[in-house]
mmCIF file of the C-alpha atoms, coordinates in Angstrom:
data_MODEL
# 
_entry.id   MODEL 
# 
loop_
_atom_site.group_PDB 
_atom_site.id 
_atom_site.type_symbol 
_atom_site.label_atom_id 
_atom_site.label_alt_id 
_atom_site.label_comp_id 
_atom_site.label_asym_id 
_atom_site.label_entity_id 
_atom_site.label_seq_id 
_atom_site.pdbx_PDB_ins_code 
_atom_site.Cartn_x 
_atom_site.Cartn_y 
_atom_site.Cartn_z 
_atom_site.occupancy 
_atom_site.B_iso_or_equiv 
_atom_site.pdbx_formal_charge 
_atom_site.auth_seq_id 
_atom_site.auth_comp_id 
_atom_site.auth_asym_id 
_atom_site.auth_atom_id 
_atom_site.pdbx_PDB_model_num 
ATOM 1   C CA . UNK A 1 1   ? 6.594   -13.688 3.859   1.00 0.00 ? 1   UNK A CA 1 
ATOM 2   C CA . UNK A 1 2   ? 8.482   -11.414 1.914   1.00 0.00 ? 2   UNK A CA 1 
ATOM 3   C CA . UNK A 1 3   ? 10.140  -8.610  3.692   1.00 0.00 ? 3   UNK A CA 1 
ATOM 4   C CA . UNK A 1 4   ? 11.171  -4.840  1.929   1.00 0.00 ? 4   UNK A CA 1 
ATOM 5   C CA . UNK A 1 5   ? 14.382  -2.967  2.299   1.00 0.00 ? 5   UNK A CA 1 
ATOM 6   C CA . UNK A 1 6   ? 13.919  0.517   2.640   1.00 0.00 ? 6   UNK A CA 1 
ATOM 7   C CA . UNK A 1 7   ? 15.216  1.077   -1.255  1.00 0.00 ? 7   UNK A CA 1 
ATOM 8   C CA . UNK A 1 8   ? 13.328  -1.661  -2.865  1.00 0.00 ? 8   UNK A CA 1 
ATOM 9   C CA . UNK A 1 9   ? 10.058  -0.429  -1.316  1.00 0.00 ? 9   UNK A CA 1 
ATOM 10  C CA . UNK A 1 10  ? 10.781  3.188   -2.410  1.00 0.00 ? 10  UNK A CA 1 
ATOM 11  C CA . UNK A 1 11  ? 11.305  1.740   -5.979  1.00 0.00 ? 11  UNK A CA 1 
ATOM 12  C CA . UNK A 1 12  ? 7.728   0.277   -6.216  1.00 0.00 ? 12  UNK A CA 1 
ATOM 13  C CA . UNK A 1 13  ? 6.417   3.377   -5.463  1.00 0.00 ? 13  UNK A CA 1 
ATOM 14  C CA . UNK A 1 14  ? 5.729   4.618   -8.830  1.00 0.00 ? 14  UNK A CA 1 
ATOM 15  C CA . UNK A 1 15  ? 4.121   1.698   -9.683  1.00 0.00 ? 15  UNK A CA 1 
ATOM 16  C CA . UNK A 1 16  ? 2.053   1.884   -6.074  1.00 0.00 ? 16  UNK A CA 1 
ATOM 17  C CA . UNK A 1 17  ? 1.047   5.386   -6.880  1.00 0.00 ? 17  UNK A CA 1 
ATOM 18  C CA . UNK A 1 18  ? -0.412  4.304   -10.487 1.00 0.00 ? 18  UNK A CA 1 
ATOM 19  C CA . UNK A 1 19  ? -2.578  1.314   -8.521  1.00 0.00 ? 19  UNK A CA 1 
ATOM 20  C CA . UNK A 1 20  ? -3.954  3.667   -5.935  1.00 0.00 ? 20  UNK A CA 1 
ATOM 21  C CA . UNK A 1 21  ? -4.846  6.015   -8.504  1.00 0.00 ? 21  UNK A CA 1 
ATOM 22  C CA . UNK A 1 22  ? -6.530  3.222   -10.771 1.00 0.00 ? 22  UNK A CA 1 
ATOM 23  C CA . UNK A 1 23  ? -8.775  1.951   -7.730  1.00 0.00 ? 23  UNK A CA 1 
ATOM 24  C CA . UNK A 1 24  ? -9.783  5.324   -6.888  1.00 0.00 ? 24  UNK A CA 1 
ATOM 25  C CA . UNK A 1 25  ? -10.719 5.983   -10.474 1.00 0.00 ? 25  UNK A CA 1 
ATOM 26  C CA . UNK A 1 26  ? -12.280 2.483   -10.654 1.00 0.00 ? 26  UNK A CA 1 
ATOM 27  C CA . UNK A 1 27  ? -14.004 3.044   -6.958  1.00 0.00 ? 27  UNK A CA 1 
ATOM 28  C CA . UNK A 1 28  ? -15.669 6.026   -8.946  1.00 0.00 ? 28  UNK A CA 1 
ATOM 29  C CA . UNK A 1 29  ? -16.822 4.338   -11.715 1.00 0.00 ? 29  UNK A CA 1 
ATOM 30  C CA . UNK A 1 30  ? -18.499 2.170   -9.543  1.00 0.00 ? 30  UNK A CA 1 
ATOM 31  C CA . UNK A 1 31  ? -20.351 4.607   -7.488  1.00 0.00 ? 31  UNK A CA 1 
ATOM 32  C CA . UNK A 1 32  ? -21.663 6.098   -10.652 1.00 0.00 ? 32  UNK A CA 1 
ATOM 33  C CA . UNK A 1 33  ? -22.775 3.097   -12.302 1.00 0.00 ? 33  UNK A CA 1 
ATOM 34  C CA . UNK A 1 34  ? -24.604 2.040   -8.762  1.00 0.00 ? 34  UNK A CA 1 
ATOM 35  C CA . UNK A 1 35  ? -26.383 5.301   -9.417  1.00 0.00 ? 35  UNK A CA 1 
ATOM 36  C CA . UNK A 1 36  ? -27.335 4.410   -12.974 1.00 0.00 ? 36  UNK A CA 1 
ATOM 37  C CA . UNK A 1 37  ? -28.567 1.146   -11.885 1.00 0.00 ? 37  UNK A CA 1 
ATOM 38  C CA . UNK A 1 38  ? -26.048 -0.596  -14.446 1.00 0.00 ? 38  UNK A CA 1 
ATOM 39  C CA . UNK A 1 39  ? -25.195 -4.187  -12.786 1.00 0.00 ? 39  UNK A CA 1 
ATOM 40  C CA . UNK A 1 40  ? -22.727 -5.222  -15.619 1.00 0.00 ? 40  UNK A CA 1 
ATOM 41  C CA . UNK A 1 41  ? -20.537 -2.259  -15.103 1.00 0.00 ? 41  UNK A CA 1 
ATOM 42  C CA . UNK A 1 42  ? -20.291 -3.173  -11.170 1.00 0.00 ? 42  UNK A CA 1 
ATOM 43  C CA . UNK A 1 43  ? -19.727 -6.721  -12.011 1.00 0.00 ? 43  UNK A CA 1 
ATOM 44  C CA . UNK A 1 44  ? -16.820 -5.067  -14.039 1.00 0.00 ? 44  UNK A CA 1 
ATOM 45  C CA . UNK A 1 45  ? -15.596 -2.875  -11.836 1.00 0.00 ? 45  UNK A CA 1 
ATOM 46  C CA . UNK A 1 46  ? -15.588 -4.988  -8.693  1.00 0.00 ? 46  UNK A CA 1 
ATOM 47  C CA . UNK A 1 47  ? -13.540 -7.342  -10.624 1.00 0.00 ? 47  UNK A CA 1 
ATOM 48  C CA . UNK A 1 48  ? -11.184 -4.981  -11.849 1.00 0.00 ? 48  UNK A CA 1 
ATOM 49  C CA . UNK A 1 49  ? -10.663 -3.932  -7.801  1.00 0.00 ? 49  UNK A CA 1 
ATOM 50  C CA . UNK A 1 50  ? -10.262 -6.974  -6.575  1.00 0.00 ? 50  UNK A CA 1 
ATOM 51  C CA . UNK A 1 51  ? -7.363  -7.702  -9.574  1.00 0.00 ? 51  UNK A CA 1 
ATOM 52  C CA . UNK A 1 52  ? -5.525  -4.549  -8.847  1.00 0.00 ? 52  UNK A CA 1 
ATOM 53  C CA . UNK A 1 53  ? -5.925  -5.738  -4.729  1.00 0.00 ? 53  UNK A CA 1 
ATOM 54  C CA . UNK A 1 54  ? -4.252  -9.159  -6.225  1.00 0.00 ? 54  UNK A CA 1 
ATOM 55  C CA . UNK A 1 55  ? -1.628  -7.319  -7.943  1.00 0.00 ? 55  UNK A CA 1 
ATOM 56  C CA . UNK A 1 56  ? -0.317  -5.009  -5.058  1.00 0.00 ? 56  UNK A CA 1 
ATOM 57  C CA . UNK A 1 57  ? -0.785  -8.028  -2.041  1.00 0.00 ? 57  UNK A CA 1 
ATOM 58  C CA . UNK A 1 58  ? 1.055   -10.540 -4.585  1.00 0.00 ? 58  UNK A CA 1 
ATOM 59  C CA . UNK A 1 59  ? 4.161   -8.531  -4.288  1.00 0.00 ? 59  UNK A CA 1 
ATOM 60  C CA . UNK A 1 60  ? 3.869   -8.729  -0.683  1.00 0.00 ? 60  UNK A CA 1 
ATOM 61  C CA . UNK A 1 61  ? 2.647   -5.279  0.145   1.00 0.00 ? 61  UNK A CA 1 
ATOM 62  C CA . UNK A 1 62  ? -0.525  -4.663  2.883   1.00 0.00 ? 62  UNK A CA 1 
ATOM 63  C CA . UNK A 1 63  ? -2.825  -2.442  1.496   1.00 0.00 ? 63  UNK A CA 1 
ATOM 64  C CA . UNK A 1 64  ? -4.110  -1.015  4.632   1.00 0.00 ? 64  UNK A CA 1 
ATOM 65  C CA . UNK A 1 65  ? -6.747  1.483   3.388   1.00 0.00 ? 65  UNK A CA 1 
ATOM 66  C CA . UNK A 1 66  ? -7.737  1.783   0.094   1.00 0.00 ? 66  UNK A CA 1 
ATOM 67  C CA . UNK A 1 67  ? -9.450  4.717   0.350   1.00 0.00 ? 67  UNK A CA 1 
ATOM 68  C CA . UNK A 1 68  ? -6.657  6.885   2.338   1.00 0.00 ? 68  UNK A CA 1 
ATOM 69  C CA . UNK A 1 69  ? -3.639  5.118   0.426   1.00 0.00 ? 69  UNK A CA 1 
ATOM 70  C CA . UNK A 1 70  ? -2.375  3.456   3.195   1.00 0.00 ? 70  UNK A CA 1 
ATOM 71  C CA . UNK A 1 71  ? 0.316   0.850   2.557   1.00 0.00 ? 71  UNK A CA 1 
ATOM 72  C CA . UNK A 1 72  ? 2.645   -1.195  4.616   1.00 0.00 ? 72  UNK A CA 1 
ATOM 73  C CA . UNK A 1 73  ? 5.580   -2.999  4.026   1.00 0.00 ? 73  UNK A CA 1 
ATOM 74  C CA . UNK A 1 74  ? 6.848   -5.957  5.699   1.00 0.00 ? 74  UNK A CA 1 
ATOM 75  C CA . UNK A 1 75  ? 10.453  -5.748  7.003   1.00 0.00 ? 75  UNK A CA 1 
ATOM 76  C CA . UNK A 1 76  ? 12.741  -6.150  10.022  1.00 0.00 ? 76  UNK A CA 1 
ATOM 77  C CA . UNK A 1 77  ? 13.648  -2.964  11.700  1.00 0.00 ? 77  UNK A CA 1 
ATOM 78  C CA . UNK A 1 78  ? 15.878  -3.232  14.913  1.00 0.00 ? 78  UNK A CA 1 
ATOM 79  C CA . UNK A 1 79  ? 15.493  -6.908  14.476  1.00 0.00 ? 79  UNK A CA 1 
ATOM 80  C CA . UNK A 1 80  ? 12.001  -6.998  15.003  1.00 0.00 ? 80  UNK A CA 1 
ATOM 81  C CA . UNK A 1 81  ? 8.807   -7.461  12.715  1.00 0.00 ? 81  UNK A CA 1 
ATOM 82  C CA . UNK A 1 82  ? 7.989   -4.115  11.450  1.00 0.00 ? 82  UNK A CA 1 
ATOM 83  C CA . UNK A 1 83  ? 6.464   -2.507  8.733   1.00 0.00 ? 83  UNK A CA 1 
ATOM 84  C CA . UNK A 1 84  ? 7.954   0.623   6.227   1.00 0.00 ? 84  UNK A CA 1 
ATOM 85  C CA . UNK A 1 85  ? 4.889   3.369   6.048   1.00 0.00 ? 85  UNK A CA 1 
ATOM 86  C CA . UNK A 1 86  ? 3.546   5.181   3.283   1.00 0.00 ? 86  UNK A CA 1 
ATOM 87  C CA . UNK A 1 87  ? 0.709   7.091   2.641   1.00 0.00 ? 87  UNK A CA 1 
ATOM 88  C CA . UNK A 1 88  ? -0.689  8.584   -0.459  1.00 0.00 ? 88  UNK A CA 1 
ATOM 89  C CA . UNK A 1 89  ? 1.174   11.795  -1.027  1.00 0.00 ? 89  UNK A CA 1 
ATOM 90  C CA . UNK A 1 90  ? 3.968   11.517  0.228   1.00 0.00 ? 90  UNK A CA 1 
ATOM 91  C CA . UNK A 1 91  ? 7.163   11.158  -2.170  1.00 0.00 ? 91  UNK A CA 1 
ATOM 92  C CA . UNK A 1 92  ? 8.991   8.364   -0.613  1.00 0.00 ? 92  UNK A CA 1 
ATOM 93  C CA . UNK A 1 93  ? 8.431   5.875   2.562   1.00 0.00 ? 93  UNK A CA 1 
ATOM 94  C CA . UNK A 1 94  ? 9.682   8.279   5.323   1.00 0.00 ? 94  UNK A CA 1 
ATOM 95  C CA . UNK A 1 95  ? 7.924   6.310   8.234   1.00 0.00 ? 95  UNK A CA 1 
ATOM 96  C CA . UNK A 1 96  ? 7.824   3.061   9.797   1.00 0.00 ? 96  UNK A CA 1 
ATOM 97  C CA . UNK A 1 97  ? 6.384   1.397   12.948  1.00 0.00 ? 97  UNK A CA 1 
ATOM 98  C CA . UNK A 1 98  ? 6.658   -2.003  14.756  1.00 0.00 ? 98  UNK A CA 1 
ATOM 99  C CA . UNK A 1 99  ? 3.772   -4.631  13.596  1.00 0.00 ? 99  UNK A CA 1 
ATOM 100 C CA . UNK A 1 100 ? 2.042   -4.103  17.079  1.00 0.00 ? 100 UNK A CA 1 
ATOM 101 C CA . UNK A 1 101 ? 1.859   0.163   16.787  1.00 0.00 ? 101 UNK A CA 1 
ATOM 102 C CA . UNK A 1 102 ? -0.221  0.160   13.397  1.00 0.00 ? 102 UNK A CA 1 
ATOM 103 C CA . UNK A 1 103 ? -0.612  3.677   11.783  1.00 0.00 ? 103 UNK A CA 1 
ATOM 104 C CA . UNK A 1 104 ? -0.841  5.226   15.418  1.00 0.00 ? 104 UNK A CA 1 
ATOM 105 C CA . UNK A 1 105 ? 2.531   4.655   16.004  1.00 0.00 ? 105 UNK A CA 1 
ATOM 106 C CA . UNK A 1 106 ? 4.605   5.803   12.728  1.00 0.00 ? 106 UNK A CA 1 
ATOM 107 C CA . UNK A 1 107 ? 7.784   6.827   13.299  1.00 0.00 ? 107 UNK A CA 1 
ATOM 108 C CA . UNK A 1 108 ? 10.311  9.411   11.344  1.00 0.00 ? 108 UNK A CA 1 
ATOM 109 C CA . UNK A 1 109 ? 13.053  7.321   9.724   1.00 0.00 ? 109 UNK A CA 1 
ATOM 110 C CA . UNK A 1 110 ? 15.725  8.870   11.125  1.00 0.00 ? 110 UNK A CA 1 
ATOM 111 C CA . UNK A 1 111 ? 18.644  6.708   9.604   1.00 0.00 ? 111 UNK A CA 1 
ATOM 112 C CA . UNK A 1 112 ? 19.746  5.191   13.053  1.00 0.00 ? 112 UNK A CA 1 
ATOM 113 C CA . UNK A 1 113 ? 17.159  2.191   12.421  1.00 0.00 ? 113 UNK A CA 1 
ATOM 114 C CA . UNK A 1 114 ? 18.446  -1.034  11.558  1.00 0.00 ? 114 UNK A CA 1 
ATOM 115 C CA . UNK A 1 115 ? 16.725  -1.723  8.480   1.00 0.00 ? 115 UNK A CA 1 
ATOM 116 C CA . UNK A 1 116 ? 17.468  -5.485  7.230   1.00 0.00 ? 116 UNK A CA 1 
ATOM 117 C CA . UNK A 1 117 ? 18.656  -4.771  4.039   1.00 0.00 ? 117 UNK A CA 1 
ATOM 118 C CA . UNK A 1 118 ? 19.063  -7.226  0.775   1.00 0.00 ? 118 UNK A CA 1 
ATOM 119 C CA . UNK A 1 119 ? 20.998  -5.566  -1.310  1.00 0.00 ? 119 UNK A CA 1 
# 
């Protein structure tokens, strides 16, 4: 498993906030071609989903909801499995919560965390 340090994970975010914004767009294409009745353009967008889903869970990210822009990022905080936060919209990962708390229990990173850190 590969686990984020609060600065790496806030580096991928431009390149997080590009993906979210490509499924979204592709999600819509979608919806309008199952309208329209055109299969081939489903078959194409599904496909393109599911290699944008590859691209974000190969770096080790949890895409959490698509939909809402809900990621998580493995790490060790305190010494225990936890995740970093972040949710469309917001400019950098400013939240995190043990792997048991999910979304529900998001905390402000305060700076007093011990955040295993790799660099």
């Amino acid at each position: 498993m590969i686990y984020f340090d609060l600065n790496t994970a806030n580096s991928l975010l431009p390149w997080i906030k590009e993906k979210i914004k490509e499924l979204r767009q592709t999600r819509l294409q979608i919806e309008e071609a199952l309208v329209k009745g055109e299969k081939e353009a489903l078959s194409e967008g599904a496909r393109k989903i599911d290699k944008i889903i590859k691209e974000i869970t190969s770096q080790g990210i949890i895409i959490r909801d698509p939909d809402l822009g809900i990621l998580d990022f493995p790490a060790v905080i305190n010494g225990r499995p936890a995740y970093l936060c972040w949710k469309d919209g917001e400019e950098e990962i400013s939240f995190w919560h043990y792997t048991e708390e999910g979304f529900a229990g998001r905390k402000k990173i305060t700076g007093k965390e011990d955040i295993l850190s790799y660099t």
